[in-house]
DOPAGU-310096 format. One record per atom (N, C-alpha, C): x, y, z. Coordinates in pm, whole numbers, plus 50000, padded with zeros to 5 digits. Each point is the difference from the previous one (the first is absolute). Last residue first. Layout:
// residues N
XYZ...
***
This chain:
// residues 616
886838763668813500955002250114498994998850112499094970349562499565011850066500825004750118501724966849552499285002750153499935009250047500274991649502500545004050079499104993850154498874974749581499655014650005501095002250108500554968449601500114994150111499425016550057499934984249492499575008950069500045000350159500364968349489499745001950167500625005750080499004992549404500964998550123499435003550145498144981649559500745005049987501375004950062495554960749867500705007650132501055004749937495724991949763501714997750020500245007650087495495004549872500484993750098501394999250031498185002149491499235011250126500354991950144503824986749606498234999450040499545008350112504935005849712499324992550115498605003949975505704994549745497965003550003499344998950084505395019749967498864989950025498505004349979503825029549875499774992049951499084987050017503035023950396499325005849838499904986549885498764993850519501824995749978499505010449834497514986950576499805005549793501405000449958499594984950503499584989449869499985001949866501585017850512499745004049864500084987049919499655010450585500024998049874499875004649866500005019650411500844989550048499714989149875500285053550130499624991649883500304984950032499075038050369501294994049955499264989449884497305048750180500534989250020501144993649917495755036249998501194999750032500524989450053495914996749710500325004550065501575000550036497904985149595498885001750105499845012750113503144997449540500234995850121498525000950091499694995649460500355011850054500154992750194499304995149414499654991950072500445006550158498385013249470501265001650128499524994850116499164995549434499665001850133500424995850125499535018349403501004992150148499205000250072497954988349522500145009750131500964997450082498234971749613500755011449916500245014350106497784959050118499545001849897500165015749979503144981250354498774993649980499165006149941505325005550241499184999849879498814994749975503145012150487499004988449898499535007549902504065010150413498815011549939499664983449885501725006950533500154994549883498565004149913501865025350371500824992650054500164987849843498245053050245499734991849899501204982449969498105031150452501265000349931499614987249887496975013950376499805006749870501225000149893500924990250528498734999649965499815011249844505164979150064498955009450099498654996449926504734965650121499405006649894498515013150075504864965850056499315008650041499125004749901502544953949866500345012750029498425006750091500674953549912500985003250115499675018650044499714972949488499654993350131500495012950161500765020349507500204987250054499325000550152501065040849570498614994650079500584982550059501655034349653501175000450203499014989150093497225028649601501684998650049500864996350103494244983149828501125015450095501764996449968496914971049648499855002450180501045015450015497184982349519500745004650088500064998450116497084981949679501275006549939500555006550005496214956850088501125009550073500965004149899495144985749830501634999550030500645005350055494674980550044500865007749881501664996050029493954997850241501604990249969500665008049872497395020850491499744998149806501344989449962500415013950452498885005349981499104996449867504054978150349499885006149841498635002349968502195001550509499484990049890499765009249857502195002150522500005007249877499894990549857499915000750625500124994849872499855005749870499545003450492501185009149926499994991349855498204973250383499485014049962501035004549977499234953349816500465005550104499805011650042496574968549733501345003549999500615004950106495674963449853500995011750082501165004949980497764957549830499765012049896500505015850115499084956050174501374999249989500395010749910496024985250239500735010850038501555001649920494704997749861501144992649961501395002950068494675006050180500765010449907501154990649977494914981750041500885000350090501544999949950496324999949730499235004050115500925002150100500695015949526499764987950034499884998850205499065038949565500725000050136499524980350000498315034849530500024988350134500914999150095499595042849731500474990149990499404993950097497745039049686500384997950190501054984049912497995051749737500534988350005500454991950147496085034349781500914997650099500434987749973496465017249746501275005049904500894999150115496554963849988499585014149973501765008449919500704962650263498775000550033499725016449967504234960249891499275015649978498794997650030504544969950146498104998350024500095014849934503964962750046499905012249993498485001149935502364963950110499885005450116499735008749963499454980349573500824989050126499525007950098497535022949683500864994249961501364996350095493845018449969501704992150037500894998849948495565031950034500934996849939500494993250059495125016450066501434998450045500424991349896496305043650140500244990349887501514991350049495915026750308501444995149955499834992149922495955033150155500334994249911501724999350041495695015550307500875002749934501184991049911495185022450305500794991349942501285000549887497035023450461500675002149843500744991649955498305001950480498935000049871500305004249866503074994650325499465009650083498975004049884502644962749795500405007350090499585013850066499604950049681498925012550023500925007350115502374965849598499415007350154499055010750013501964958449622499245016150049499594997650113504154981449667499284997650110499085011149978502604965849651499495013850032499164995550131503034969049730500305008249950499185012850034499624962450186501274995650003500185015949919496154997650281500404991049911501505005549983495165018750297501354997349999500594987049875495935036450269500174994249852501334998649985497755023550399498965000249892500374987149830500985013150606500804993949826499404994849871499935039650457499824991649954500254991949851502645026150451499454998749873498694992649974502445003250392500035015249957499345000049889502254954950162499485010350094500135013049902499224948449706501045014650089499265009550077499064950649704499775010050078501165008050059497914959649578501115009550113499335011450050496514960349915501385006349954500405002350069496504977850177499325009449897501225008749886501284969750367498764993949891499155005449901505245015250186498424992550078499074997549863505795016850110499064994149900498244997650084503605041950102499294988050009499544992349885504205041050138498444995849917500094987550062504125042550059498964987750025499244999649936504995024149923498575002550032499394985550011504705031450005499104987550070498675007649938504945021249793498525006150039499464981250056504845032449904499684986550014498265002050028503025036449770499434996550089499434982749991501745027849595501304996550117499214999150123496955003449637500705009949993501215000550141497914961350042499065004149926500675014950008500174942450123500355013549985499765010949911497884953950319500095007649828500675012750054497704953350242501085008449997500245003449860496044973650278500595002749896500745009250043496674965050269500605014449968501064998749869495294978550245501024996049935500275015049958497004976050431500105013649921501414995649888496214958950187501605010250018500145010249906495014975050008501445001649942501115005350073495014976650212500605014149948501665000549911496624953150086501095011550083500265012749933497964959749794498965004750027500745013350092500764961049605500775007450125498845007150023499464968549646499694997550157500135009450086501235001049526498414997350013499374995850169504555030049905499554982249942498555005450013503385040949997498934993350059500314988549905502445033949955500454995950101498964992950072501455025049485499024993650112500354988450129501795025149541500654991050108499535001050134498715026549584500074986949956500294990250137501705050249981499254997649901499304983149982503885028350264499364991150023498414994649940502955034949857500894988950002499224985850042497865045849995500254993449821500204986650075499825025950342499104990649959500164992949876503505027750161499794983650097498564995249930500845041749811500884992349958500144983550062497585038850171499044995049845500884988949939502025026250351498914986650069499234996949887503195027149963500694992750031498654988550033499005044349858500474993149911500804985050005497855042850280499464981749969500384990249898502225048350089499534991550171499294982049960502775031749660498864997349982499854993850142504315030549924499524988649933498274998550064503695036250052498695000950033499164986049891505365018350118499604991149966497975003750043503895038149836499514995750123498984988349989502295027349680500204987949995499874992050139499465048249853499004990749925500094987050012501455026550333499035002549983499744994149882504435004450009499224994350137498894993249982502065032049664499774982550010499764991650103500235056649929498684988750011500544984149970503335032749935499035008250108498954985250021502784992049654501025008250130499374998150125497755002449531500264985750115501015001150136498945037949744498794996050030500234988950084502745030749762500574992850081498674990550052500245025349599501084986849974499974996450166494925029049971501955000949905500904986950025493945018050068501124986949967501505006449943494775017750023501465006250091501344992250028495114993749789501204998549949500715013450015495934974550231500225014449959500795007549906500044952650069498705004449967499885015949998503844979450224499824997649838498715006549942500645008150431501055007049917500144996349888497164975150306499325009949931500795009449944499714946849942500725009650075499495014749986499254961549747499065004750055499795008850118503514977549690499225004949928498755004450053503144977050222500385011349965498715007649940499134957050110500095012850154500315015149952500704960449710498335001550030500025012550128504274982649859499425009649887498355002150052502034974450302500865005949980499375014249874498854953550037499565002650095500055020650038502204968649652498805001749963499455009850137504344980349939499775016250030498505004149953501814946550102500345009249909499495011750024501524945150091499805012050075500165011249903499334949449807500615007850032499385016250126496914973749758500864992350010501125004750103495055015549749500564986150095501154997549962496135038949921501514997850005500344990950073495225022049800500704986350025501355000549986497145044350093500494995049853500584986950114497485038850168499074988749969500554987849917502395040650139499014994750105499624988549967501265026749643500684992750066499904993450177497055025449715500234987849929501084992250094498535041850168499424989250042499664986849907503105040349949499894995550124499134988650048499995020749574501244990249988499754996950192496385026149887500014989249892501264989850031499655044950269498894987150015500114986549895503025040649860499734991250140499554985550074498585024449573500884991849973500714993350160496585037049999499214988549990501674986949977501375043650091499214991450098499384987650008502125033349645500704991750073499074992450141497415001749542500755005250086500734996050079497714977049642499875015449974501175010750079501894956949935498694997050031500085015749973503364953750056499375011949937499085005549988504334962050198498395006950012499995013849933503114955050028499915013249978498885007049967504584963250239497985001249956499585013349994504754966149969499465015549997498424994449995504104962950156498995000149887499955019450040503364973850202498924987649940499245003449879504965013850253498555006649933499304989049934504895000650238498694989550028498585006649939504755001249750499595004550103498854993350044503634967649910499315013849916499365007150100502214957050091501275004549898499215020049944498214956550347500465016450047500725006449886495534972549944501124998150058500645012850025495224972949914500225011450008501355005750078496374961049693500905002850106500735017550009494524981049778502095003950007500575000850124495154985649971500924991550012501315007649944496445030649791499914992250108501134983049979500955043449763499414993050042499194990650101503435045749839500104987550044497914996149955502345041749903501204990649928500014983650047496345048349946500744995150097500994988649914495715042550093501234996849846500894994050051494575015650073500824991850066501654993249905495335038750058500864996349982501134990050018494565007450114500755001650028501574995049939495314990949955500175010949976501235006250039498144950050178500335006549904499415020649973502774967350410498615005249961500145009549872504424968250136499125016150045498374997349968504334962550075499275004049932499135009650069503644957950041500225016649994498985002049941502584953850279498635007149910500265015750011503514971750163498904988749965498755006849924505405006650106498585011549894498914986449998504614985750262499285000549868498645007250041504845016150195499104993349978499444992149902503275041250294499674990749890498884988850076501315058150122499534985350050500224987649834502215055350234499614990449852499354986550072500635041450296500744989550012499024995349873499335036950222499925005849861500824983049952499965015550455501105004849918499754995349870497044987350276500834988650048500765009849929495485007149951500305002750155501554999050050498364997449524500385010750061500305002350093500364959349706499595005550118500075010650037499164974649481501545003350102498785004650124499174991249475500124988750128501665005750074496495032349738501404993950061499384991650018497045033049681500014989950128501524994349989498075049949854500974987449968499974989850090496175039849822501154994150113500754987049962496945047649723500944986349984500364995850144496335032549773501265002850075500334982550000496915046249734500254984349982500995001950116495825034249820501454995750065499684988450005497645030349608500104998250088501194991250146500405016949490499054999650065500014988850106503135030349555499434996250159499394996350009501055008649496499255003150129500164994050108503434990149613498695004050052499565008450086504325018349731499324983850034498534997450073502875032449548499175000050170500094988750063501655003749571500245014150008499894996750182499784951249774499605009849990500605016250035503204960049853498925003450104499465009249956502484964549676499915013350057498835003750077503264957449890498475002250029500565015850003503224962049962499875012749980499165006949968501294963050228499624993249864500115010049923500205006750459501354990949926500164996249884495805020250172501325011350012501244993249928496734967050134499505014549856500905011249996500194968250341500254990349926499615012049902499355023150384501804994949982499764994649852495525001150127501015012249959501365001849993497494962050198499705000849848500495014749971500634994550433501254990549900498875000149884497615024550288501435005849993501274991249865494405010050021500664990550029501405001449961495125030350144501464996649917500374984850081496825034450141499624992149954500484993049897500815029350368500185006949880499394991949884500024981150490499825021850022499875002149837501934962650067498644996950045499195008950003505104997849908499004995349903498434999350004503115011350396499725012249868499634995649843500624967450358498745014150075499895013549870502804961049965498924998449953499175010450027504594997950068499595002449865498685000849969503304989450405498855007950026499305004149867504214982049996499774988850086497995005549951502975023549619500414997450171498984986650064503235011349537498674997550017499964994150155503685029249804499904990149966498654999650058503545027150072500054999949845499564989650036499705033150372499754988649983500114993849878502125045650253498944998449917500214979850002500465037750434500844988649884499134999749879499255034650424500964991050061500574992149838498045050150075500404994749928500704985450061496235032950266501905003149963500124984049913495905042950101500354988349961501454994349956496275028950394501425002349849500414984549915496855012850445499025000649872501275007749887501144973750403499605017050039499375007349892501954956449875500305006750119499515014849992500204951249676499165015850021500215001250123503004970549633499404998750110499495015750061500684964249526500105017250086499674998050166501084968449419499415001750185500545012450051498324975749487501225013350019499245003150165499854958349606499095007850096501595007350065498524971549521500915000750149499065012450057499804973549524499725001650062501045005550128500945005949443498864991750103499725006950127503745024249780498864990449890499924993250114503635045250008498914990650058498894990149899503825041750033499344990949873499484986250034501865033850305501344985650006499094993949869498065043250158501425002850063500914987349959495024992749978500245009649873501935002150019497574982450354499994990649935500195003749876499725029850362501274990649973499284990749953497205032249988501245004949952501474990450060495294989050113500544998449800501425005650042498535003450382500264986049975499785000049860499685042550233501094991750002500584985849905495725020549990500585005749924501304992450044496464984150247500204999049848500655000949950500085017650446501134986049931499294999049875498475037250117501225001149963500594984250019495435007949990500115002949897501535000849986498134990250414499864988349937500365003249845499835034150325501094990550006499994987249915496545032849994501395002749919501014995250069496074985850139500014995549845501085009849980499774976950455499845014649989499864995149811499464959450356500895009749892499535011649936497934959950234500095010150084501055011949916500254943849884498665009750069500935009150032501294975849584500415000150107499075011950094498024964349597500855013250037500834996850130499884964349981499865012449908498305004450016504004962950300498495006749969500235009749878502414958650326500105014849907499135000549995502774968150404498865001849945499615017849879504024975550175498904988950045499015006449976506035009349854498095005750027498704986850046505795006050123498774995449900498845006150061503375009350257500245013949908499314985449851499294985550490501714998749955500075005049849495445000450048500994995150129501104998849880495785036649883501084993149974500184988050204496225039649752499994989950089501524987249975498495036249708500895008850106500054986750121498705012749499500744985050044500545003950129496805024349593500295003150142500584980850080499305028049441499544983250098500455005350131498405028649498501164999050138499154986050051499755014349437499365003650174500995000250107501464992049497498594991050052499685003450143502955026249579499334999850101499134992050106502394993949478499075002250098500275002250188502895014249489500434992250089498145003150091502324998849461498734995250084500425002250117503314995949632499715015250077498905003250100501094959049718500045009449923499485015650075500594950850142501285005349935500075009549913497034993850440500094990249919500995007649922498314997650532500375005849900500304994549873497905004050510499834994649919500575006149850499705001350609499885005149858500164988349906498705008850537500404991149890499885009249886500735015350526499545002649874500464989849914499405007850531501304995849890498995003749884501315008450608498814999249865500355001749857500644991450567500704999149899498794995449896500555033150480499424989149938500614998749796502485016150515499855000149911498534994849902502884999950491498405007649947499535003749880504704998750089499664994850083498305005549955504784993249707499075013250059498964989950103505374993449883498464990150016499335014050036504885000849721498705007450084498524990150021504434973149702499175015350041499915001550092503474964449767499405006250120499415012550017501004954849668500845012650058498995003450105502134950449706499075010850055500195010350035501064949149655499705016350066499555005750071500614954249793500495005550177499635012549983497734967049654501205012249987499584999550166497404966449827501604995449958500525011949976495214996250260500925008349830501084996649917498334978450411498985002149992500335002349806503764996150341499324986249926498734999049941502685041150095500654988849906499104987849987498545031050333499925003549841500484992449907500854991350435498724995050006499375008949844504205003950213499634987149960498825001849988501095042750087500684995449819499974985650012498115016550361499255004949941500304994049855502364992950464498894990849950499055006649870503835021550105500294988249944499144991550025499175044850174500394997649848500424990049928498844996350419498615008649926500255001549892503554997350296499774988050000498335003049908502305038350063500844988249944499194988749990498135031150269499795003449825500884991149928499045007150524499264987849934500325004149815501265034050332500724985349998499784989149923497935043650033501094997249886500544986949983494555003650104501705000550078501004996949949495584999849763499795009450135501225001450094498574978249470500775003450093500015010850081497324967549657499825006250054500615001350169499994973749482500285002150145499735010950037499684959849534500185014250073499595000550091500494966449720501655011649965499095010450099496234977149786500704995450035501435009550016495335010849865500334997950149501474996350013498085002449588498994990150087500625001650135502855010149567499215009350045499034993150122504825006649637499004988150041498975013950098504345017349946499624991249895499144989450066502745027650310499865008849864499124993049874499704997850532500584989349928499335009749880500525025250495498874992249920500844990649840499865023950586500884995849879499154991349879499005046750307499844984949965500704996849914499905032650473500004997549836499824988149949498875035650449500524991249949500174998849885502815023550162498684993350029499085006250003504045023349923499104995049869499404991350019503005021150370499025008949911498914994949896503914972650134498944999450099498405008449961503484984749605500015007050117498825001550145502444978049450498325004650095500705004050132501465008149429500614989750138498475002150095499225008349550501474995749948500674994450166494875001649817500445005550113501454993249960496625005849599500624993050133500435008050079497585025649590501274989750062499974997650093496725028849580500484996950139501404986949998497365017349591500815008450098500105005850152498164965449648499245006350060500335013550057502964969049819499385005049928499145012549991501944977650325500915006649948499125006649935498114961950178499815014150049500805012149963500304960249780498415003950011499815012050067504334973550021499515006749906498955006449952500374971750352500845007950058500245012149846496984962149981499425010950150500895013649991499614960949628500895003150083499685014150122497454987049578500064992550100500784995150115499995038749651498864999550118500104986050088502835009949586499885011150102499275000050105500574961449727501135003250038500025014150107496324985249733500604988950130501065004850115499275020449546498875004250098499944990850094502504986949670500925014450059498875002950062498534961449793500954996750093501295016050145494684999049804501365000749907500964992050100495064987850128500745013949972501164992249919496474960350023500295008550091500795014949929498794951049804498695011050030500795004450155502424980449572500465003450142498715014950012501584957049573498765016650020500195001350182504354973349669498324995950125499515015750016504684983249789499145003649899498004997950084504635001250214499574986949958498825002049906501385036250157501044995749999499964988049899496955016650349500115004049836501094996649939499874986150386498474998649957500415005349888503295011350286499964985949926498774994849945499785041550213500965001949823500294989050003498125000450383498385008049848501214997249870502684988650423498504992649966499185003449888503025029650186500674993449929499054984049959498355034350275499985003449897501034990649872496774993550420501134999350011500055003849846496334994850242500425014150004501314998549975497314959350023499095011949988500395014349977501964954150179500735009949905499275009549903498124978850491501324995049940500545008449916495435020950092500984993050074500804997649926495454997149779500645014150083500984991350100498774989649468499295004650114500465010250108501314986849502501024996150163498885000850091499534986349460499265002750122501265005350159500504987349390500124996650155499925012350079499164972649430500135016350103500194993550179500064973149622500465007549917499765013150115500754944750035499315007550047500275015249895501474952949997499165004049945499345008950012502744970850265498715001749993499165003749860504635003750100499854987649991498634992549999501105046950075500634992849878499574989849986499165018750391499185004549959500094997649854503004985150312498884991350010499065008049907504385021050017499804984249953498904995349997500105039850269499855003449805499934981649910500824994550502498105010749929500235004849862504024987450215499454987349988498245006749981503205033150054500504987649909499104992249974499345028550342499365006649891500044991049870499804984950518501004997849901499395005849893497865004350417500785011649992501454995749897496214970550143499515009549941500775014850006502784954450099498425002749921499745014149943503464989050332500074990549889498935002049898499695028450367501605004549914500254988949930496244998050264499665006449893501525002049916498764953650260500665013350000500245009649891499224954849946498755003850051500375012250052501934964049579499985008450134498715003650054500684997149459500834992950093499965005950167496155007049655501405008749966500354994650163496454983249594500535001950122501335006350001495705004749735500874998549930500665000450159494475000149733500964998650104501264995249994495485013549714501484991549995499705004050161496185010149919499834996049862501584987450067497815023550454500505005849850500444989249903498244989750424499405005149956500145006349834503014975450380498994995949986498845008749863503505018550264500904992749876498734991349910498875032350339500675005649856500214990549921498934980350460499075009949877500195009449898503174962450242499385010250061499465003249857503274964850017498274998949992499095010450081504735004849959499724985849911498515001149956503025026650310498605006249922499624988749906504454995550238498504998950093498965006849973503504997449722499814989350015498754997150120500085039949664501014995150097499284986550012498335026949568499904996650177500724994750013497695028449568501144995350067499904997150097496375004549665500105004550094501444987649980496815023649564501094987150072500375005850112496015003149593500615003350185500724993549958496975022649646500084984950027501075008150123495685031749793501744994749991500174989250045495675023750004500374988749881501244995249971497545030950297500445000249886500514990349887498494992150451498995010349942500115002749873503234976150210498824992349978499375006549959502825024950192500724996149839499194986649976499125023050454499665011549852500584990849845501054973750433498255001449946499625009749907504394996350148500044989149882498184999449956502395027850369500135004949831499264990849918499754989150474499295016349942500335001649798502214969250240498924992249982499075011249954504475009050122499684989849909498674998549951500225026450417500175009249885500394988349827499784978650445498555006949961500625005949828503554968150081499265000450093498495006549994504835004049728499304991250090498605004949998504025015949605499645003750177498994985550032501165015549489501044997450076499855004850186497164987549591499735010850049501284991450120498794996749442500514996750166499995007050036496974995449539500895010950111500434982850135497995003049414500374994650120501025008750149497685020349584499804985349989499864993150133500375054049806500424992750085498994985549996500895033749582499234998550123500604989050087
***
């Protein structure tokens, strides 16, 4: 029996495993980079074992240095989770190798499926061997690894070179393999996956379908199970599909087998050899616990004939710290507070006070609602998160609450392009109108503008707060009877809650501080100082660093001086494991460049400047 497991990965899914092996009674050891020192994996589990660096290609993509640590530990079985070397097959056979229980597939069942480009062979399909105008659009997608990353979506031949070499960097450093190739983008697709479950004696389960059709940049943001609206003999042939490749490569444990449904057919995109992001919704639905089944399979548990019963729907959203309004732009920080309303799922890798850097992805946490029905679960995760304390960082909370109440979601008419179509509209700022002025009162809480003598009416006192990228004024009075504001009345003010009566309905702000940064409720505003700093101006044409990370690339040929056009990609930044393209404003003469490859820069860095043409 398994004793002691490493669970060779980071972050949630770390911390996910290590709470089932408390349950059980196994002992932990979490691995961490140097800037996971004291992140919550490392914190929590029994050992902890550092692995030199902070870059996953020093760390969590050294298979070497994870069997060592899992030796040196004491460990007798190891965990990959999902990501880094989760699917790398020469990984499972140094696990064993080293005489270690490897709770994941065969290493030759790695080998066939976790490679996209073999998977589909298998499948008996293939790549696109050249592309052609005819074959837009297509996608280029990264053969190994999975979360989005390595992949593109190409609409102009022109653009396919360069699409292809931002695709194999950005696999290498995610996967440590460059690979990639190039399908058919079906357009209007919705993407729907099947988890299975298999153990080493011919067992293979069936565990339902998940519908992951709400993706950015080809990651998922929000699953569900079942998957709504599915014909049952469609739902009976990915079943069938999906044993029959997990039977096709002698399959054991977990993975999930993805499809994408067009026109009610189902076309074969990858199988997953490994335990997905979205695990819980289909633990929640079946009333299972996924990694205590890996850990019994590995041990060599024999599964039941059947698996459970179904019941009722579960759905998961992934909170970012990132901007949707801003290109999905990663934010850092410190996580001053995280917390849902209880009944509600919450599987995360931070704490409150963690810092929150650029070396990973920015996923904070999953919340995962369950409930008789898909509707009622709706309502449930939609308005936990509404209601859930997020202080710190900028994050897609806002974002999932809309979705999920969208009526193409709710109807679930939802396919892969959804955000395409609607991110406008969900990320259209509709912050709280009084939230700025509950905030001047908090502030001015205590600082009475009367003596025991004054007897004169107060001066109106104003405040400045920004508030979903809008600057917002507002006024109040001190007088003798309190604060006051036009429009309101001020039923109850302190440092930590206001109530307003507004058009006879009162109404409750809870407030948060931390330095300039105010949560009133679930809107975040910054303080403004009263009179603007002019020297914080930039020039117009300026090109600031959106997220702090690494330049790791400029344009070819790219210097001072040169011509450049409106939308011409110019310097591309690494930041928690994403490129991002930084792109000409407008048509004009580059009259500076500051990014150089390899530099680090902070949100702001000036990058380069953008001089615009003169108008004829």
């Amino acid at each position: 029996m398994i004793r002691t497991l490493l669970v060779a990965n980071r972050g949630e899914i770390a911390c996910r495993v290590f709470r089932t092996c408390r349950e059980l009674g196994i002992r932990t050891v979490a691995v961490h980079s140097d800037a996971d020192e004291n992140a919550l994996h490392a914190r929590v589990a029994d050992a902890a074992v550092r692995l030199p660096g902070s870059a996953p290609s020093e760390t969590y993509l050294r298979g070497d240095l994870i069997v060592k640590a899992a030796l040196s530990a004491g460990a007798d079985a190891v965990h990959p989770g999902y990501g880094f070397l989760s699917e790398n097959a020469d990984f499972a056979r140094a696990v064993l190798d080293a005489g270690l229980v490897w709770v994941g597939p065969p290493p030759e069942a790695i080998e066939a499926m976790a490679s996209k480009t073999r998977a589909k062979k298998l499948m008996g399909l293939e790549p696109l061997p050249t592309v052609t105008a005819d074959d837009l659009p297509v996608l280029v997608k990264a053969a190994a690894g999975g979360g989005g990353r390595g992949m593109r979506v190409v609409r102009e031949l022109a653009e396919l070179d360069a699409e292809l070499t931002a695709a194999r960097a950005e696999a290498l450093s995610a996967f440590g393999d460059g690979e990639v190739f190039v399908e058919p983008y079906v357009e209007g697709g919705r993407h729907v996956e099947v988890q299975i479950l298999a153990d080493a004696h011919g067992t293979v389960w069936a565990l339902g379908t998940r519908d992951c059709s709400l993706q950015r940049r080809h990651q998922k943001v929000i699953e569900e199970a079942p998957a709504p609206g599915l014909a049952p003999a469609l739902v009976a042939e990915l079943h069938e599909l999906a044993v029959r490749a997990a039977r096709a490569v002698d399959y054991v444990g977990a993975g999930t087998v993805e499809f994408l449904i067009a026109d009610g057919k189902a076309h074969f995109l990858e199988m997953n050899t490994r335990l997905q992001v979205e695990h819980p919704v289909t633990e929640a639905v079946f009333g299972i616990d996924l990694v205590a089944l890996q850990l019994q399979v590995a041990e060599g548990a024999v599964l039941e004939n059947d698996p459970p019963r179904a019941r009722g729907h579960a759905i998961e959203a992934r909170l970012y710290a990132e901007d949707p309004a801003s290109a999905w732009a990663p934010q850092t920080g410190t996580l001053h507070r995280l917390a849902v309303p209880e009944g509600v799922r919450l599987d995360t890798g931070y704490t409150d006070g963690d810092p929150i850097g650029i070396h990973y992805d920015p996923m904070l946490a999953k919340a995962v609602a369950h409930a008789p029905t898909r509707a009622e679960a709706l309502r449930k995760l939609s308005g936990a998160l509404e209601r859930a304390e997020i202080h710190g960082p900028v994050t897609n909370r806002d974002l999932l609450v809309r979705s999920l109440r969208h009526p193409e979601f709710t109807g679930a008419r939802m396919d892969t392009g959804f955000y395409e179509r609607h991110l406008e509209e969900l990320t259209r700022a509709a912050p709280d109108p009084h939230a700025p002025l509950a905030a001047a009162l908090s502030d001015a809480h205590g600082r009475s503008r009367f003596g025991g003598w004054r007897n004169l009416p107060s001066q109106p006192q104003t405040k400045r707060y920004l508030m979903g990228g809008t600057e917002h004024e507002v006024h109040y009075r001190h007088t003798r009877d309190g604060l006051t504001a036009e429009g309101v009345r001020v039923v109850h003010a302190d440092a930590r809650l206001v109530v307003l009566e507004i058009d006879g309905v009162r109404r409750k702000f809870e407030i948060s501080r931390y330095g300039d940064q105010l949560h009133v409720g679930p809107t975040t505003l910054t303080a403004l100082p009263r009179f603007p700093d002019p020297t914080t101006q930039q020039a117009p044409g300026s090109l600031l660093a959106p997220m702090p990370g690494t330049v790791v690339r400029v344009a070819e040929g790219l210097t001072a001086g040169a011509a450049v056009t409106a939308g011409q990609p110019l310097v591309w930044l690494e930041a928690m494991k994403m490129e991002h393209k930084i792109s000409a404003p407008t048509e004009g003469i580059l009259s500076a460049l500051h990014a150089a490859p390899g530099q680090q820069v902070e949100v702001g860095t000036l990058l380069a400047v953008v001089e615009p043409n003169e108008p004829l």
